[in-house]
N, C-alpha and C positions, 0 to 999 in steps of 0.2 A: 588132526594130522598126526602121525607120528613123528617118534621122536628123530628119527633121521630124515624126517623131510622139513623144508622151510617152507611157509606160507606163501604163496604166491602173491599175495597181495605187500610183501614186504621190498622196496625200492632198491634196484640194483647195488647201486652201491654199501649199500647197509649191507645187501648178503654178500658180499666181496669181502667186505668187512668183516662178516661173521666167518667167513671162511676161510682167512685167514686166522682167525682167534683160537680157532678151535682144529685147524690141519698142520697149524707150524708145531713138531716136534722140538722139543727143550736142545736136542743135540741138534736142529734145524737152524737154533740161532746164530748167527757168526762170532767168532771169539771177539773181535772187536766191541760188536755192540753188549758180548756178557762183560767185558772187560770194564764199561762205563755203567753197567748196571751195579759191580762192585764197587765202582766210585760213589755212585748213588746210595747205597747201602753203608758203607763207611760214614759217607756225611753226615744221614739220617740218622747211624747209631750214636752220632754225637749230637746233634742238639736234639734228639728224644731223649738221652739220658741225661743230658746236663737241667734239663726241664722238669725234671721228676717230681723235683719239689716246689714248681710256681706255683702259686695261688689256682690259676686255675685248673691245673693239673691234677692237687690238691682235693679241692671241691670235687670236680668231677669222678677222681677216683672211690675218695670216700662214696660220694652218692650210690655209685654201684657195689663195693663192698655192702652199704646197706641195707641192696636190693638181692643180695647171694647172686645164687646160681651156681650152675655146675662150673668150677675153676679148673678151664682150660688152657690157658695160655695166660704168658706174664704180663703185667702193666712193665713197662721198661723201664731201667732204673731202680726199679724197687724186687721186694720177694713175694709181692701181691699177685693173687692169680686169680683170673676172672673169669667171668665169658667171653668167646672168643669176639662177640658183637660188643662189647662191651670194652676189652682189651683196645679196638680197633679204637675207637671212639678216643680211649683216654690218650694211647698212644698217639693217635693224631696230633688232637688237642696240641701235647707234649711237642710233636715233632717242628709245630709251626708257633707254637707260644711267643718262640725269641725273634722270629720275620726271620732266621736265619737257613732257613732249609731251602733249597735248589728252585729252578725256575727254567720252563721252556721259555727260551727269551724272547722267541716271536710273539707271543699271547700272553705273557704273564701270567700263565699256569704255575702254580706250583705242583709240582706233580706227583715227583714221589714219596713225601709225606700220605697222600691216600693211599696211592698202591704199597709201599712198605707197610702200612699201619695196619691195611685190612693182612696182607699175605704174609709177612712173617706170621703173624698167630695162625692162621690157619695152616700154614704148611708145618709149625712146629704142634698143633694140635692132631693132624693128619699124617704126621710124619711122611712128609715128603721132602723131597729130596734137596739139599741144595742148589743144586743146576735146573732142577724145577721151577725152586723159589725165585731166582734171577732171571732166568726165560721169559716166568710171567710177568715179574716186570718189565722187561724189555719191549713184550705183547703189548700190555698194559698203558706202558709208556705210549706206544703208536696211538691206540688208538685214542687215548685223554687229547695227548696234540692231535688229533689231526680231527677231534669235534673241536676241538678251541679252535684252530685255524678256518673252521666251514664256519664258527660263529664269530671271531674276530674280524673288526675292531666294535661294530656296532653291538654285540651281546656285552660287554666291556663298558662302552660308552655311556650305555644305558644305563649302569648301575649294580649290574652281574658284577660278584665275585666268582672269577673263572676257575679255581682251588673249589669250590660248593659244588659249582653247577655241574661241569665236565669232570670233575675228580670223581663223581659215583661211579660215572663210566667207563674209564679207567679202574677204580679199585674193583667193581664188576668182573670188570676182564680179567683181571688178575685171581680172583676170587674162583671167576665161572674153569679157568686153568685148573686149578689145583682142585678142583671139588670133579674134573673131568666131565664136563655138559658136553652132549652133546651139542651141534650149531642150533637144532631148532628151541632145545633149552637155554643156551646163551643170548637169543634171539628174543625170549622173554624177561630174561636176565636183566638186558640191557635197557628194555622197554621199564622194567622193575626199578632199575636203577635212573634212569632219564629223568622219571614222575617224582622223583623224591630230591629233581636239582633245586639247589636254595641258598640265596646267600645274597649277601647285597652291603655292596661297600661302604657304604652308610656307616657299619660295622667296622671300619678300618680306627685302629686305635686303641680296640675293648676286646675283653676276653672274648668274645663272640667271633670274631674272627677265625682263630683258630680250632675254636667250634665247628665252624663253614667246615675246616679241613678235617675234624673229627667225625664230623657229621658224615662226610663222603663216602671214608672209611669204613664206618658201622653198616650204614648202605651200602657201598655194593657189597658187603659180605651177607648182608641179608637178603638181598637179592639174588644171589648165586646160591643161598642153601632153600631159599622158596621156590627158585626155578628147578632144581635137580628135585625138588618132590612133587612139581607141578603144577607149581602155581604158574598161571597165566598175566599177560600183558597185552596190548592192542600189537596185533601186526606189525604197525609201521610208528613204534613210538617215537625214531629218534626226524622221520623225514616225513610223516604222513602230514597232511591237510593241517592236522590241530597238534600235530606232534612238536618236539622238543625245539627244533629247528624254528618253524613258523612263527611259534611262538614266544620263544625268549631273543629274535635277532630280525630286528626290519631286513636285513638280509644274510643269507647263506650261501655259500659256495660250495656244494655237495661235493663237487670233482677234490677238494683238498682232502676227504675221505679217503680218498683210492688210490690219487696219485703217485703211482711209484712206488705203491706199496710194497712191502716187502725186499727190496730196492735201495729206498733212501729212508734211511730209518733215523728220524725225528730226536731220538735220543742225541746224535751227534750237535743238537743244536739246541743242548742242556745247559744252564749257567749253574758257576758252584758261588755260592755270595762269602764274599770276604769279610762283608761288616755284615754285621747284624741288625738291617734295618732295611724296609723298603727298597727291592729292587732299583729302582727308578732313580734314588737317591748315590748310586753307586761313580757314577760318572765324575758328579759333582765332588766328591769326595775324594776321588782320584786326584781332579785339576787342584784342589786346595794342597794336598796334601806335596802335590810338584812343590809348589811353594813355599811350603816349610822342609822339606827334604834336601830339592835341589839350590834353593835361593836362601835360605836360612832364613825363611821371613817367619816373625813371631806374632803375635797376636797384638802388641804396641806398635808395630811397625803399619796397618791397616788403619789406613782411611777410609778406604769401599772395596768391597768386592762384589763385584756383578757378574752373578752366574748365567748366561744363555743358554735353557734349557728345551727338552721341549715339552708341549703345554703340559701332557703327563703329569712330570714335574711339581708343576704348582697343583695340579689340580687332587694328586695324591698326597704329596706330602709338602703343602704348604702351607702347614700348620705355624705362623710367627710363635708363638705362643703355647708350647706346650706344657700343659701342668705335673704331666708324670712323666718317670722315665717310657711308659708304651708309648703315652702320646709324642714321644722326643723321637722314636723310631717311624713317625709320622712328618717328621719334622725336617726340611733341606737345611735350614737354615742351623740349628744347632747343632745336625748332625756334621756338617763342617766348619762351625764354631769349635766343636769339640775335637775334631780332627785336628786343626792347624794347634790347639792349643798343648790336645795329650799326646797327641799321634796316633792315638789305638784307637779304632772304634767298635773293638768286638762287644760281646755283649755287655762287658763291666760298665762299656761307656754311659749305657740307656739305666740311670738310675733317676730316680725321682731327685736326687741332691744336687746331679750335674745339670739337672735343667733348669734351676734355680741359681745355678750360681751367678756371682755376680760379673764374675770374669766373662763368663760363657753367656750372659744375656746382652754383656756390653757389645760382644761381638757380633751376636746374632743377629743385633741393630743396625750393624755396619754392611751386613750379608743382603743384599739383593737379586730375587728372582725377577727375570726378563725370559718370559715364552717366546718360544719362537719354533714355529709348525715345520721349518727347515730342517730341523736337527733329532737326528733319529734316539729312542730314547736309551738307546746305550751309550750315545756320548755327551758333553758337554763343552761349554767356552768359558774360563772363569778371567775377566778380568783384573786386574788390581791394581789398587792407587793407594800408594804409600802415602805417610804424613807427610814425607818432602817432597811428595808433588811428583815419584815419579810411576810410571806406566809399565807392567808387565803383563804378559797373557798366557794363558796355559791349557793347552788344547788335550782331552782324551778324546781319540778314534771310536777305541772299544775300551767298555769298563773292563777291571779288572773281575775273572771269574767269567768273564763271557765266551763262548765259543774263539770267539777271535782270540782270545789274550787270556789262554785258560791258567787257571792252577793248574803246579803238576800235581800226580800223585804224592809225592814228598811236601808239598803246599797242603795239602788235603789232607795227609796225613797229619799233621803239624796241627791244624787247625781242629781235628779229632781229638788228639792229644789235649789240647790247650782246652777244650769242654769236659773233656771225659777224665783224664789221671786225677783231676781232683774229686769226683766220686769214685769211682773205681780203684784208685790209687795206677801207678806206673807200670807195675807189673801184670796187675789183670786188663790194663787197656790195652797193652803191647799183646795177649794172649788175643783179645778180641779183634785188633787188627787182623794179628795175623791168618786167624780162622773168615774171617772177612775177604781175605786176597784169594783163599782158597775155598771156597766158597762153593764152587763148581766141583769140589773132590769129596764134597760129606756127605754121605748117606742121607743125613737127616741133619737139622740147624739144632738138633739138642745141646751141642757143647757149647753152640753159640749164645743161646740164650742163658745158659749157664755161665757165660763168660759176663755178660751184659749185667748178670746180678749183682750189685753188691754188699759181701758179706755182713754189713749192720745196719742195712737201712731196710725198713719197714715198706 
């Protein structure tokens, strides 16, 4: 076939799909939806750069330093320059290391950790444009949600990490944008990226996790430069017979592909996370935290507290017992131990010390999970019974950070700060903000990534 035709054997909706991927112009995207894709971007420049230096960030980047290549694009954080497949990879890693990067809240995608990690390096290795680099993810964004949503909840249930498997096809998208594929290239692209989905939450807890999200990253960017020179894929990889779909979800709902495409754009039902730690765990940490805010309740004052969540919940992060601080961002139960006790639980809180302590395991004892399949998982029921016997309840609707009950940009901002000023110091984070909001007016992300650097870290 040529390149401007699509295979006839490839299922409706997939080339709906493809045609929007590759006919939505960057100045086509609505200012609303580029306006959240800045927020996405801002987030992600903060906990990629505050990650520079974990362990596994660490590893991973040395390794590729030791393997060369042509240094195209920067590791974040540092003055390390890689390949751009390689960049993707460790940036990922980086972006998702702390659990604190973004989340389609219907599917527990995290999303733009793959899409920022493959397309900022290539649009700053390509010199493309800013309004380019946010369009595609905005693109990008679509279509990640709306395969999680065709394979949600059963591809989930099973044991898929939805950030592995769906994030290639999304960073794809974004990728097959900026490299400018044709639809019948994209259409292999995507097929490219499908066969390379991987992950399995088994992995929740361990550097490998954010691997899943590194991994996505380096994929679809190597899938969008194998398609623009030709490399092929089956027709119908993401809905055929044995393709993506079939195969990793007892069932699919193809229509969540298309619906509305173009229309209702997926982005607007992006969570920004507050704490650093397990989605799911968000709600719970709200209701404790009522508690010691509005009621003055202390950590002495607790005889039980029984959180009502739903199964999710237990089933992610009901870890009693966690030995590290990663496995504590696995964990409901210390992670609002630690809330009622520091009040903060950004990332300082997930240390290997706080999970041991003795204060914070007495309490963790007192913390009880109760599932309950009624209660949606962005909210919770925490009730509490004081040592005198008495009874209080504290209900969250919507977590904090969720479409319903969002950060503002000044919240978002704040919380950028609060990762970022202590690598970068106060005045190049305030420059990177700012080039961040304007994002849509630079020619090219070179002074961004310039801004992203800092001046004495390796």
């Amino acid at each position: 076939m040529s390149d401007a035709e699509l295979d006839d054997r490839t299922a409706s909706e997939t080339r709906r799909l493809l045609d929007f991927l590759t006919t939505v112009g960057s100045g086509d995207v609505p200012e609303a939806v580029i306006h959240e894709s800045k927020r996405c971007l801002l987030d992600y420049l903060g906990v990629t750069i505050a990650a520079a230096d974990e362990p596994a960030v660490t590893i991973a980047r040395r390794q590729y330093e030791a393997l060369g290549g042509h240094p195209q694009t920067r590791a974040l954080g540092t003055s390390v320059r890689l390949r751009v497949t390689d960049a993707a990879m460790v940036n990922g890693i980086a972006a998702h290391a702390f659990d604190f990067d973004d989340t389609h809240v219907p599917t527990i995608l995290h999303p733009t950790t793959p899409l920022y990690s493959a397309g900022l390096g290539l649009a700053d290795w390509l010199g493309r444009s800013g309004l380019d680099l946010l369009a595609s993810h905005a693109v990008g964004y679509e279509v990640g949600a709306r395969a999680s949503l065709a394979l949600y909840p059963e591809h989930y249930d099973a044991g898929w990490h939805m950030t592995g498997t769906t994030g290639p096809l999304a960073a794809a998208t974004a990728s097959a944008r900026l490299l400018g594929l044709t639809a019948a290239q994209a259409a292999h692209c995507l097929g490219l990226a499908a066969t390379q989905a991987s992950g399995h939450r088994e992995q929740f807890g361990t550097m490998a996790k954010p691997f899943h999200a590194g991994h996505a990253a380096s994929a679809g960017v190597l899938a969008a430069m194998f398609a623009k020179e030709g490399f092929t894929a089956a027709p119908d990889s993401i809905q055929g017979r044995r393709g993506m779909f079939a195969v990793m979800s007892t069932r699919s709902t193809v229509s969540d592909l298309v619906d509305g495409l173009g229309d209702r754009w997926e982005i607007f039902r992006n969570g920004v996370k507050p704490y650093a730690c397990g989605v799911v765990i968000h709600p719970t940490i709200d209701s404790v935290r009522q508690f010691r805010e509005k009621d003055g309740v202390s950590a002495d004052d607790v005889e039980q507290i029984e959180l009502s969540v739903n199964p999710l919940v237990v089933e992610l992060t009901g870890r009693l017992e966690p030995r590290t601080g990663l496995e504590g961002k696995f964990s409901a139960v210390f992670a609002c131990a630690i809330a009622l006790i520091d009040g903060k639980v950004g990332e300082a809180a997930f240390t290997d010390a706080n999970v041991t302590r003795p204060d914070v395991r007495a309490l963790m004892d007192r913390i009880r999970l109760v599932p309950d399949a009624a209660i949606d998982h962005t909210k919770a029921v925490a009730t509490l019974i004081t040592r005198d016997g008495k009874t209080s309840e504290s209900r969250v609707a919507h977590a904090s950070g969720t479409p319903e009950n969002r950060l503002s940009d000044g919240d978002l901002a704040a919380k950028f700060h609060d990762l970022v000023d202590p690598v970068l110091g106060g005045a190049q984070a305030a420059e990177l903000e700012a080039l961040t909001w304007r994002m849509d007016e630079l020619a090219d992300v070179a002074a961004l990534m310039s801004a992203a650097t800092p001046l004495t870290r390796d």
